[in-house]
N, C-alpha and C positions, 0 to 999 in steps of 0.2 A: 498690276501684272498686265504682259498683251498690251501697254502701251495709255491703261488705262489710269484715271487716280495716281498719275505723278507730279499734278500739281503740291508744291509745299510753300506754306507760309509760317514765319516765326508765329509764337504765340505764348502761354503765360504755362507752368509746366512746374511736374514735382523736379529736385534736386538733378540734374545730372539730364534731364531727360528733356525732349521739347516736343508739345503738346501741339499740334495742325488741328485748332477748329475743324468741324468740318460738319458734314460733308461738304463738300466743295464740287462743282459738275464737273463730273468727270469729261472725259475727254472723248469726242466722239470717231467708233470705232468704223474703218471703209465710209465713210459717209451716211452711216445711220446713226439717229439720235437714239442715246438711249432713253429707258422705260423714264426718266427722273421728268424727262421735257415734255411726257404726255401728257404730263399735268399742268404743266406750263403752260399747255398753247397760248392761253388769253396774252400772257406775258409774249411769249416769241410777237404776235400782232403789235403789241405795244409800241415792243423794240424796232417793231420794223417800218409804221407810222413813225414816230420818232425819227427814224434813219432818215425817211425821207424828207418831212421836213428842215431835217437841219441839211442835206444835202451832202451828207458822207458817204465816202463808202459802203456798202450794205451789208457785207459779211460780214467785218469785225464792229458796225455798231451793233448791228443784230445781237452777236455773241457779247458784247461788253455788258449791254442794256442787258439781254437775260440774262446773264450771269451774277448781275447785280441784285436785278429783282428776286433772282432764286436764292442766293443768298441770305438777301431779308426776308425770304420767306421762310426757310428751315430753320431760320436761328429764330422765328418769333414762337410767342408761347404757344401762341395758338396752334401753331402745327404741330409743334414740341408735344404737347399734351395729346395729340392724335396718332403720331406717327413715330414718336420721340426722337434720338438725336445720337450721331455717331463720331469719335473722336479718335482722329489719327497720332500716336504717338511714336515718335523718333528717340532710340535708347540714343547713347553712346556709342560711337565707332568700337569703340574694346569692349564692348556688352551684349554687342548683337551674336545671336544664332540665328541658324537655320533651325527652327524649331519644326519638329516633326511630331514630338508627345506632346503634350500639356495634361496638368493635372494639379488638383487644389486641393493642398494641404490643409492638414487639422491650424496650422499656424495662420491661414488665409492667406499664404505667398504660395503664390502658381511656379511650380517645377517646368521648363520646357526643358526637355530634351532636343539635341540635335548629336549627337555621338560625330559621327563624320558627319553629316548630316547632307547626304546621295554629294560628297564631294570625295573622288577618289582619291585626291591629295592627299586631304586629310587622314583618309585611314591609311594612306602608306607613313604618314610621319606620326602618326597617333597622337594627333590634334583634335581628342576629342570632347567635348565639350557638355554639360548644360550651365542652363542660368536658371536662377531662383529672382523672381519678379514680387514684388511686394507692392498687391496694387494700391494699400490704402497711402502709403508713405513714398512711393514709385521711386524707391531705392532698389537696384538690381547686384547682382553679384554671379561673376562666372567661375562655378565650381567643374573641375575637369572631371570627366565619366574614366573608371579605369579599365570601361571594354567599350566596343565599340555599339551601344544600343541601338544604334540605326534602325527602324525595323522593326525592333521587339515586342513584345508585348507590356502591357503594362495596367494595373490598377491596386487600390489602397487596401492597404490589410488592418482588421479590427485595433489595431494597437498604433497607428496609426502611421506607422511606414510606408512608403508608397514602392510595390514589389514591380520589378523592369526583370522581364525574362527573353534572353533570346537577344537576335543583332545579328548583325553582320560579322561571318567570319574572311567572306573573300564577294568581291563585288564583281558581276555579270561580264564576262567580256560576249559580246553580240555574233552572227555569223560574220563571217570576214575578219574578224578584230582578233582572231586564237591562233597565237603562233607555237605553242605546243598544244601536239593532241594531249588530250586528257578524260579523263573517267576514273569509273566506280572500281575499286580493286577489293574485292571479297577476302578478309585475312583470317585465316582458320588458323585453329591452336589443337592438335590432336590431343596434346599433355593434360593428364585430371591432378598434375600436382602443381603446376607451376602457369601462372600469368605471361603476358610477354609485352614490355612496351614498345611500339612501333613510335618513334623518334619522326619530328619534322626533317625529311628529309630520307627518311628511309628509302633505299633501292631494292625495288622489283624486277628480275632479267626475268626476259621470258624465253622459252626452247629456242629461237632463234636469234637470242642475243640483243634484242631491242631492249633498254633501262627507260622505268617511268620513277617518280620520287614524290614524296607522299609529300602533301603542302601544311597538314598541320598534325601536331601530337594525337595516340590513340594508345588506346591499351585492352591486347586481347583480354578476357578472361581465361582462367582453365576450364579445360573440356570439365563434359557432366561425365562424370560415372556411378554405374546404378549396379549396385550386384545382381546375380542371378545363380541359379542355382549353380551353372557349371562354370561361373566366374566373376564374369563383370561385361556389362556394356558401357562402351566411351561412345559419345556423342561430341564432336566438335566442336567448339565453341567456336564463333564468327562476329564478325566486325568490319562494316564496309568503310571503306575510308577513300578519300577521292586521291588521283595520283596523274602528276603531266608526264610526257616525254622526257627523256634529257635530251631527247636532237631535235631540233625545229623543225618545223614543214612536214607533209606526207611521209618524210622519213618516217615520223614517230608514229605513224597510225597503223594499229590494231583493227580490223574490225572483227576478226573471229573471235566470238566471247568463248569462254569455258578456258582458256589457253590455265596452265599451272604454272606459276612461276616463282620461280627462288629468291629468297631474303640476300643481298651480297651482307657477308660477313659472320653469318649464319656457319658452325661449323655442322657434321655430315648429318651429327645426331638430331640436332636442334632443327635442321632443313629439312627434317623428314615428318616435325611435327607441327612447324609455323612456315607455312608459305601463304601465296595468293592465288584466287580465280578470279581472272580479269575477266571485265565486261568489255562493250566495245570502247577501243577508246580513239577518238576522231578529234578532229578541227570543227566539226561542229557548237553552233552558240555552248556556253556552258552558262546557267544561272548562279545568279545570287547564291550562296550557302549560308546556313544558320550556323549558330553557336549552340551551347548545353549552358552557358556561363549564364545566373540569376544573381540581381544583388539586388537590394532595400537602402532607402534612401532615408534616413533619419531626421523625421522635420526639427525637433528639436536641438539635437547636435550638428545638423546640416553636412552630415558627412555621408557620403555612400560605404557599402559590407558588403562581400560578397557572402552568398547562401548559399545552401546546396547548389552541384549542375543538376540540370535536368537529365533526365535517363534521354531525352531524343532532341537533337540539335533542332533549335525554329527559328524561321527567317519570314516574318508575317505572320506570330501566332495571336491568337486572342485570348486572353487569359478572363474568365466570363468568373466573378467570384458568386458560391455559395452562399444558402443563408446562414449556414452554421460558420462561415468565416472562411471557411474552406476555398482553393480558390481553384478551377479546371483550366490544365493548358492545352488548348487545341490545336490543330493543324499546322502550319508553317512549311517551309521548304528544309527539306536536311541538308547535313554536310555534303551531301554529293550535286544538291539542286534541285533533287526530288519534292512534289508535293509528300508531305507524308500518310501514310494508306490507313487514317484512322487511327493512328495510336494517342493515347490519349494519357496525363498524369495528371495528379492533383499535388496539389501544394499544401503541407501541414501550418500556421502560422506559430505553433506550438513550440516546432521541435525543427521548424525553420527546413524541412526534406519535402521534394519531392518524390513520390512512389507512382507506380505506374499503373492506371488501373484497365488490368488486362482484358476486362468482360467489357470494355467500351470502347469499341472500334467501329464510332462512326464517322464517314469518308466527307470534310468538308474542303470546300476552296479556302483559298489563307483569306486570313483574317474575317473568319464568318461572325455574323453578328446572333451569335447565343446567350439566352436570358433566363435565369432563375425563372416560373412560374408562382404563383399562388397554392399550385397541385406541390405537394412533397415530393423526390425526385422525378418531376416533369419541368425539362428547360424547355422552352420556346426558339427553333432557327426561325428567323423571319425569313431565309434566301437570301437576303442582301450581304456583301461581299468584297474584296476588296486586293483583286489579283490572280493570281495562278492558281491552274484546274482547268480539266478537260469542261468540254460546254456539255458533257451530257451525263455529270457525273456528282454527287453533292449540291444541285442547283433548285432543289426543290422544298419551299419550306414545310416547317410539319413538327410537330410535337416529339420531345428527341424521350423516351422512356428511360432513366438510367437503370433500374434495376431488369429490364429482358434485353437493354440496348434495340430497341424498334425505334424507329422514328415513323412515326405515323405522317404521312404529308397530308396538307390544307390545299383546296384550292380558290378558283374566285379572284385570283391577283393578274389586273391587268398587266399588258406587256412582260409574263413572266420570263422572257427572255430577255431582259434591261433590269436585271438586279445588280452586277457587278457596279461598284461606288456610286448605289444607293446607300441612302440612310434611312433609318429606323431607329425608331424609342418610344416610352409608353406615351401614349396621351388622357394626362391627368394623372390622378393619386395612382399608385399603384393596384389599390382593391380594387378600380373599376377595369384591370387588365384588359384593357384597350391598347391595341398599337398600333403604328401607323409607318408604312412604307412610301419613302417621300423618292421622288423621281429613279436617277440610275439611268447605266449606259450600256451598249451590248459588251462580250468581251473583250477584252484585250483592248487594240487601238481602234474599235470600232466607233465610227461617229453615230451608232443611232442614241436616240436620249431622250427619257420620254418627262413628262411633265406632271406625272400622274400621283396621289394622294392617295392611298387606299388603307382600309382599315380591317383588321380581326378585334373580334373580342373572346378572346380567349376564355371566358368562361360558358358562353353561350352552347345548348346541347350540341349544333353541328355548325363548327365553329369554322368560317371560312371567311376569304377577304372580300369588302364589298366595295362599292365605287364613292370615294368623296371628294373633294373638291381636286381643281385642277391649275394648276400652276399656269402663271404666263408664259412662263417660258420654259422648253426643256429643258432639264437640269441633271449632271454628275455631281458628286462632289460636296451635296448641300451639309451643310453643319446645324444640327436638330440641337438646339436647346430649352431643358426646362425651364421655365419660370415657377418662381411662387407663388404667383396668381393661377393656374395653373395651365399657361398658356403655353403654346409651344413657338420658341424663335428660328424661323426658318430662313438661311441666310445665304449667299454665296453660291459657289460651285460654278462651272461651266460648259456649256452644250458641247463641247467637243471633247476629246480626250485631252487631259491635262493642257487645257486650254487651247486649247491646238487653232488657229486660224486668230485668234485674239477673240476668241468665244467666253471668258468670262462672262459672267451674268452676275451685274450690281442691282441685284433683285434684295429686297430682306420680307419678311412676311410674317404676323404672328398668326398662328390657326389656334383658333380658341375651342376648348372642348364639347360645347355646346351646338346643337344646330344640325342633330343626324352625323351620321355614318361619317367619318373623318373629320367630324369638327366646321367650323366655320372658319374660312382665308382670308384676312384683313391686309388690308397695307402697312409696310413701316415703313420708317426712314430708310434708303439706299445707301451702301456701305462704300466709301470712296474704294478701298482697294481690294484688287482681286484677288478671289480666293479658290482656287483649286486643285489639282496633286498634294498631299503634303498640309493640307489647311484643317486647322481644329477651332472649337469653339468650348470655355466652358462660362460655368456660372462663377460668378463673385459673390463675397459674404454680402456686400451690402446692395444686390438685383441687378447688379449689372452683368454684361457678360463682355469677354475678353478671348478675342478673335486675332492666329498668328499662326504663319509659315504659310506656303505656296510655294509650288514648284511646277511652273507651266515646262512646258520643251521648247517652246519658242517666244520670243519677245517681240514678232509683228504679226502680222496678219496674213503675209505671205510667207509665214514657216521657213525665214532663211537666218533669223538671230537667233545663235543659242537663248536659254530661258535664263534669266538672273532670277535667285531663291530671294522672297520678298521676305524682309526680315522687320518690316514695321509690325506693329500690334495696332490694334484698332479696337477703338471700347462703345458696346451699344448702350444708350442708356434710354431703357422702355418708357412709354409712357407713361407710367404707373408714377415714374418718379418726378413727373412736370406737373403732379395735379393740386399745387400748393398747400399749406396747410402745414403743421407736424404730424411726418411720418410716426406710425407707434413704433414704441419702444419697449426695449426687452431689459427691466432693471437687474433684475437674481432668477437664475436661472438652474436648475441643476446640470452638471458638465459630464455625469452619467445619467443613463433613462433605463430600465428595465421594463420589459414586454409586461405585461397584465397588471399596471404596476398604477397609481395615480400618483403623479406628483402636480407642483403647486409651483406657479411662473409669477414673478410679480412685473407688472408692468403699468403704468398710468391710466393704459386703453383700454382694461379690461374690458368694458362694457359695449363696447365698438368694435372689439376685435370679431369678425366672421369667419375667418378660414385659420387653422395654423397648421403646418407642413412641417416634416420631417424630411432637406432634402439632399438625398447622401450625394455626401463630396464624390466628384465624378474625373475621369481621365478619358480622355480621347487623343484619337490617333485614324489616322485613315478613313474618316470617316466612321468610325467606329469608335459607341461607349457605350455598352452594353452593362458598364456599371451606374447607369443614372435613372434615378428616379426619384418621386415624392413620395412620400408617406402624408394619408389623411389623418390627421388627429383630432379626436374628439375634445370640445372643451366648453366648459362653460362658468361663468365670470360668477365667484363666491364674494367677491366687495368689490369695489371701485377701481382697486388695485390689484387686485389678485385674477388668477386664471384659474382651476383647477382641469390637468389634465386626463383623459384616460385612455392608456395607452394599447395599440394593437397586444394580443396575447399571444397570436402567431406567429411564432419564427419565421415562416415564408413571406409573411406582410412584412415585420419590422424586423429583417436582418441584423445580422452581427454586424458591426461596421459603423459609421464616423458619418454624422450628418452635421448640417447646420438646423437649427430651430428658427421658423421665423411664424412670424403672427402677420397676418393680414386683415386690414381694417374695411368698413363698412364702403369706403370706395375703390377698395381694392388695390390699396398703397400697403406695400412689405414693410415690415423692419426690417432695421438689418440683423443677419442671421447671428445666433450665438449656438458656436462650437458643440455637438455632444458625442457624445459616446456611446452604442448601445453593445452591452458583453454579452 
């Protein structure tokens, strides 16, 4: 992306797909080198000794000789095993999306979504798409989405379907770009016997003869009616639903709200109990709007269902799952554009409904990053965030209470005003409820961006964020992944808004959990392509992880190319996995676990195994996965070959939900994960 990491070379590659060694030095951006050549210096002098004597040109020996050297230096072990090694992959021209979701099935093939994927072509011809990537076999297949998920929300339900709530129903037109006015039209149903459906397309005249037409299906309810002694009281039932002009230009513009206005086609009696209360309705920008439509994506049948809609249309929501399986949908933009004002539902995986839980209405920006705790209904907002919302309004993190609905706020969090597309996630097992908020930028298209690391630990009596390590560079955008060592891979993003200036940053960093307050910040290997608007990151069964999408706004440096959506994938592969030897292995397994429970793992390593993790298959999106984390599990080796486990007893610690098992050995090499289940 921004012009960077578009060098490509054939290479050796699964079926269909073709594998770019790499990293490869990127490409340098306005005439600064990047962070990759700070290590080089000795190398750059070499090259440029050399230049001279052989008496070439200076710039391009310079750049051949280092690029050479740098080369053989990230492909040799020795770095490999310190910094480890990242690999750019090229699907198939007919296989590519715009991936915006990702997310890792009990089957160990990664779902990405791209529905339209921010292309408005696509949602007007309903070319909407995911693909299913199958990293150990790197056979891919694009299966079509039957709504547009752009946007939505999304994470795996206990049984192991991966739930996608929410999408795009209608896409942003900007100020200047509205050529009919449009807005919110309030539609009341005075009747307690009878529903009313308002049809795409419906007309609303107002007292003075202006028509607006509703853009998508709605349907009132009937009024409430309540007896009383000397009769009955009816209550209206209401239903806002968005509507344009039918004349173009200022003709069509309303601004007086409250106006009443008549249904056409409506006969006298029906007109007297179903009309509309317009809002204003202007040529002013109008936002993105959500859908209510949820479906589940079936890893084994590989087929998408639709499931309940949701009671509130969301365009940016976070769907943060419970530990009882249960799963909370938050925020998002409604059908009209609106942030929505706290309304909050949960999702049954049972009985496949969502129900709307009225006692919790608290007000966050879209796609806020909310997290089960340890404490029994106590979630954790860390602040960080990823879109629309006033700047003075849901910006503060703080302990969210579901039974009085209080959110109690923390503080101690540097630059609290640079949380929108930061990231955050636990650091280390989940018992030692530790989290850490990694960089972030001011709102909206603001360039500020800070570089800052800070941590809470959520169990501590007065629990607030303290100062830890500090990034080289500021950073939006980063993509937080766990490892099963229990390291965290910090990777990508860029110092401007959706890379704006060709601000990517090919930075990668593991912070390991040791070493005070945020952990300790190591080097990795530098990831050739960039990754920010639009870019996720998860784990892989067998430690690696798989990095895909990007949506800058511009493709130079002086913001005059549109951005192209980077449709490469690119595989980090840590150093845990260069430190020779055989990895341990994981022979029979149980493929359910139950909480208080001990069961018995057989593997070779017993005896050398140090850590084993429980680590739930994860989705992200936005910058946001607020369904990832590790579980610590206790174990200790009964023969040569055997493990015996004992498993957390808490529901809050070991959740309902779908992890991988892996065992970690005495130098801190994973196996590879085997699939479980906990009910």
């Amino acid at each position: 992306m921004g012009g960077a990491g578009r060098g490509r070379q054939r290479g050796p590659g699964a079926p269909g797909a073709r594998l770019i060694p790499g990293p490869h030095t990127p490409a340098p951006r306005g005439g600064v080198v990047l962070r990759a050549s700070r290590r080089l210096r000795p190398l750059a002098l070499t090259a440029i000794a050399l230049a001279v004597l052989l008496g070439v040109n200076l710039p391009p020996a310079v750049a051949y000789v280092q690029d050479w050297q740098y080369q053989r230096l990230i492909n040799s072990l020795d770095y490999q095993r310190q910094f480890g090694k990242w690999d750019v992959l090229e699907l198939p021209v007919d296989q590519r999306v715009n991936a915006i979701h990702s997310a890792l099935l009990p089957s160990g093939k990664i779902m990405l979504i791209a529905g339209s994927g921010n292309k408005e072509d696509m949602f007007a011809t309903k070319a909407l798409k995911s693909l299913l990537y199958d990293p150990a076999t790197g056979a891919s297949k694009v299966i079509p989405v039957p709504d547009d998920m752009f946007c939505a929300g999304q994470t795996l339900l206990p049984d192991g379907r991966l739930l996608v709530a929410g999408g795009t129903a209608r896409y942003e037109k900007l100020d200047g770009a509205v050529t009919f006015a449009g807005g919110a039209m309030r539609v009341k149903n005075e009747n307690p016997d009878v529903g009313r459906d308002i049809p795409a397309g419906t007309e609303f005249v107002s007292p003075e003869g202006k028509a607006y037409r509703t853009i998508r299906p709605n349907v009132v309810p009937p009024a409430t009616k309540v007896a009383t002694r000397t009769g009955a009281t009816v209550t209206a039932a209401e239903e806002r639903v968005f509507v344009e002009a039918v004349a173009p230009g200022p003709q069509g513009i309303t601004a007086q709200p409250g106006l009443q206005y008549a249904i056409t086609g409506l006969d006298a009696a029906a007109g007297k109990d179903v009309y509309g209360l317009g809002e204003a309705l202007t040529l002013d920008k109008q936002n993105y709007q959500g859908t209510e439509a949820a479906y589940t994506f079936d890893p084994v049948a590989e087929t998408w269902s639709r499931v309940d809609d949701m009671d509130f249309a969301r365009w940016y929501p976070t769907l943060t799952p419970l530990p009882n399986g249960e799963v909370l949908a938050l925020s998002g933009l409604d059908n009209i554009g609106n942030v929505l004002n706290g309304e909050t539902e949960h999702f049954d995986p049972r009985t496949n409904r969502f129900v709307e839980d009225k006692q919790l209405t608290q007000y966050f920006p879209t796609y806020p990053a909310v997290f089960a705790t340890e404490q029994p209904n106590r979630l954790f907002y860390s602040g960080t965030n990823s879109g629309y919302g006033p700047a003075e309004a849901g910006r503060l993190p703080g302990f969210w209470d579901l039974g009085t609905n209080v959110l109690t706020p923390v503080g101690g969090l540097r630059d609290p005003n640079l949380l929108e597309t930061a990231g955050s996630a636990w650091l280390g097992p989940v018992q030692d409820q530790r989290m850490v908020v990694v960089g972030g930028g001011g709102i909206g298209e603001s360039p500020l961006t800070t570089a800052r690391i800070d941590e809470i630990d959520l169990d501590s009596p007065d629990p607030a964020f303290r100062p830890g390590p500090v990034l080289p560079d500021p950073v939006r955008y980063p993509n937080l992944t766990t490892l099963p060592d229990d390291s965290m891979l910090i990777s990508h993003g860029s110092r401007d808004y959706r890379g704006k200036g060709s601000s990517d940053v090919l930075d990668a960093h593991l912070l390991r959990p040791e070493g005070g307050p945020g952990g300790t910040l190591v080097e990795a290997a530098d990831p050739v392509v960039g990754r920010n608007y639009h870019g996720q990151a998860v784990l892989l069964p067998d430690g690696r992880v798989l990095t895909a999408g990007s949506d800058p706004l511009f493709d130079d440096e002086r913001n005059t190319i549109p951005g192209t959506f980077e449709q490469r994938l690119e595989i980090y592969t840590p150093p845990y996995l260069f430190q020779g030897g055989k990895r341990p292995e994981i022979t029979a397994a149980p493929d359910v676990m139950r909480r208080g429970t001990t069961v018995e793992v057989q593997t070779p390593d017993a005896e050398r195994i140090q850590k084993v993790r429980l680590m739930r298959l994860m989705s992200s999106t936005h910058v946001t996965a607020v369904d990832q984390f590790s579980i610590a599990v206790d174990a200790r080796a009964t023969g040569p070959d055997t493990l015996e486990l004992a498993l957390p007893a808490e529901i809050e610690t070991m959740q309902v939900g779908n992890y991988m098992l892996v065992l970690v050995d005495d130098r801190g090499v994973p196996s590879v994960g085997s699939m479980v289940r906990v009910p």
